[in-house]
C-alpha positions as CSV (number, residue, x, y, z in Angstrom):
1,X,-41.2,-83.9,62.9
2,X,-42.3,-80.3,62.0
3,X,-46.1,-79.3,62.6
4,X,-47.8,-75.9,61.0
5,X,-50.7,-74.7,62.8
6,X,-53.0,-72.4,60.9
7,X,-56.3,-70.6,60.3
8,X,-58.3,-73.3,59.0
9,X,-61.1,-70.6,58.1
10,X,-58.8,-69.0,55.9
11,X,-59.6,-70.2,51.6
12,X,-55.8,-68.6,51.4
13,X,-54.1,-70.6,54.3
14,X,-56.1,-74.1,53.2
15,X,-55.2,-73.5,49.7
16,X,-51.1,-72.4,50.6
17,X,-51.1,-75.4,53.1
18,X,-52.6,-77.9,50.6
19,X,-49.6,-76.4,47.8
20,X,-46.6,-77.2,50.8
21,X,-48.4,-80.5,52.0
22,X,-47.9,-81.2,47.8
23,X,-44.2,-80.3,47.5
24,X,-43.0,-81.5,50.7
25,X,-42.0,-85.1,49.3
26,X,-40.4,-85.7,52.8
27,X,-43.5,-85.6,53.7
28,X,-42.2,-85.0,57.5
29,X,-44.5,-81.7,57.5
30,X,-47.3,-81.8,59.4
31,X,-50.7,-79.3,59.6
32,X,-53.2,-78.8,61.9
33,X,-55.8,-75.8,62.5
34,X,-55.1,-73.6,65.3
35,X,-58.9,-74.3,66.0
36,X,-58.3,-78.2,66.8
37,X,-57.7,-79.8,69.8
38,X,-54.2,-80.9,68.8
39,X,-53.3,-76.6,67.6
40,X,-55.2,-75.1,70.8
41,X,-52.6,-77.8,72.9
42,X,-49.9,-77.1,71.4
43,X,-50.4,-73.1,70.9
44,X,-50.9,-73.6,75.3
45,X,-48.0,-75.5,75.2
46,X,-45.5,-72.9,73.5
47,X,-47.0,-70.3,75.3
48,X,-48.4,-69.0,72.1
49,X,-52.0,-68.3,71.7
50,X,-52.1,-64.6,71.7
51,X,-49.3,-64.6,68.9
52,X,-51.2,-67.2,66.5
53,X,-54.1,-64.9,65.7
54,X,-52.8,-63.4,62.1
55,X,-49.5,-66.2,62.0
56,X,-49.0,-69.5,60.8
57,X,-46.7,-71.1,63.3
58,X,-44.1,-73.7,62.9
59,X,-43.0,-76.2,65.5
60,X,-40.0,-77.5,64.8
61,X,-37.5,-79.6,67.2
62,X,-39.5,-78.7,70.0
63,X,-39.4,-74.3,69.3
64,X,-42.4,-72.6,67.7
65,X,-41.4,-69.6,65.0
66,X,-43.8,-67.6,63.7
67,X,-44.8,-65.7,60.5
68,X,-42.0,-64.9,58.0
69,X,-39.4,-67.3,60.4
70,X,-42.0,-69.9,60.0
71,X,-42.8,-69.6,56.1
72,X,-38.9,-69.4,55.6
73,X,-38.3,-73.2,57.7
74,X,-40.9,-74.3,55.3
75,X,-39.6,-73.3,52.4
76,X,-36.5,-75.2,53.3
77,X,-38.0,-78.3,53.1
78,X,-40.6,-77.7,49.8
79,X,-39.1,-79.1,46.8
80,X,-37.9,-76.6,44.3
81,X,-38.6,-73.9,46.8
82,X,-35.2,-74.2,49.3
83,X,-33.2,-71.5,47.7
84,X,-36.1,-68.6,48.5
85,X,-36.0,-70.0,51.8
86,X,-32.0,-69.6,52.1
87,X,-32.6,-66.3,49.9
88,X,-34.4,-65.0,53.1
89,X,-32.8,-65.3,56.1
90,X,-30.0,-62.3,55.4
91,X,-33.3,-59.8,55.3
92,X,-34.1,-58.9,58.2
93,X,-36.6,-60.3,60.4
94,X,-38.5,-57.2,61.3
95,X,-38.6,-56.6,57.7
96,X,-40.2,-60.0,56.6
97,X,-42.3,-59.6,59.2
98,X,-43.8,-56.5,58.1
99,X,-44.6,-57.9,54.7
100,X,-46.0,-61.3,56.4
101,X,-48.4,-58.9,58.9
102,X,-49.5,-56.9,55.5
103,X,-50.4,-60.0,53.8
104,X,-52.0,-61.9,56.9
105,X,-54.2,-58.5,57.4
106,X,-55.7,-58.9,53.5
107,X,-55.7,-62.5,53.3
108,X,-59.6,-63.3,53.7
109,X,-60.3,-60.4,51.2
110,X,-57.4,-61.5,48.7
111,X,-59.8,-64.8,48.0
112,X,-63.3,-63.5,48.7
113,X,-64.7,-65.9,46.1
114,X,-63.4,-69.1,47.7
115,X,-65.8,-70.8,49.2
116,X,-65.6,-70.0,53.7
117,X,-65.7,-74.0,54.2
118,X,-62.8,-75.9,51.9
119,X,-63.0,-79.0,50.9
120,X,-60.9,-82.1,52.6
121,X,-57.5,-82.7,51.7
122,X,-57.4,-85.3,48.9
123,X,-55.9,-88.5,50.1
124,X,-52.3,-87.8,48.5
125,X,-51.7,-85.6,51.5
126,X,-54.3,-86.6,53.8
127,X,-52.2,-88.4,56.3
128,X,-50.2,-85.1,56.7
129,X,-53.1,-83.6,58.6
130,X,-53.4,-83.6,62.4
């Protein structure tokens, strides 16, 4: 079981985790706000609080990755989305990193018209949140 913890106050990150909770047909993807219970437990738990401000992370097999690492594990397991994932792991980490930090740091203004409190999941994916 793999669970992404994000910024749940984000239009961008609900509408990007609503499009992966979609095309993960495995459906052995799991999300949770870094805001719940559950993501402030498990942020404690990987020792990982300070690095979640401005990252999605991923815990996977009992390790947490963060930003580009942790969009790359997704991507393995999206349908018709695997081969970007295997496309990125020869760049190099500080690299996709840098690009993940310059998106994270414009991501609120990127969807200023959304709406600050999104909707619930619709039911397809509902069980997929934590």
């Amino acid at each position: 079981m793999m669970i992404l913890i994000f910024d749940s106050d984000c239009p961008m990150c609900n509408n990007t985790v609503r499009y992966i909770a979609k095309k993960n047909e495995q459906k052995n993807l799991f999300f949770c706000s870094q805001f719940s219970e559950v993501g402030e437990e498990l942020l404690t738990k990987f020792n990982s609080k300070h690095l979640a401000e401005g990252s999605i992370v991923l815990i996977e097999q009992d390790q947490a990755y963060f930003k580009s690492e942790a969009i790359r594990r997704v991507l393995l397991h999206m349908n018709g989305w695997k081969w970007v994932g295997m496309m990125m792991k020869p760049i190099p980490l500080i690299l996709r990193d840098t690009v993940y930090s310059f998106i994270a740091q414009r991501r609120k203004s990127f969807m200023r018209s959304s709406k600050a409190a999104c909707d619930l999941p619709d039911p397809s994916i509902r069980t997929q949140f934590l």
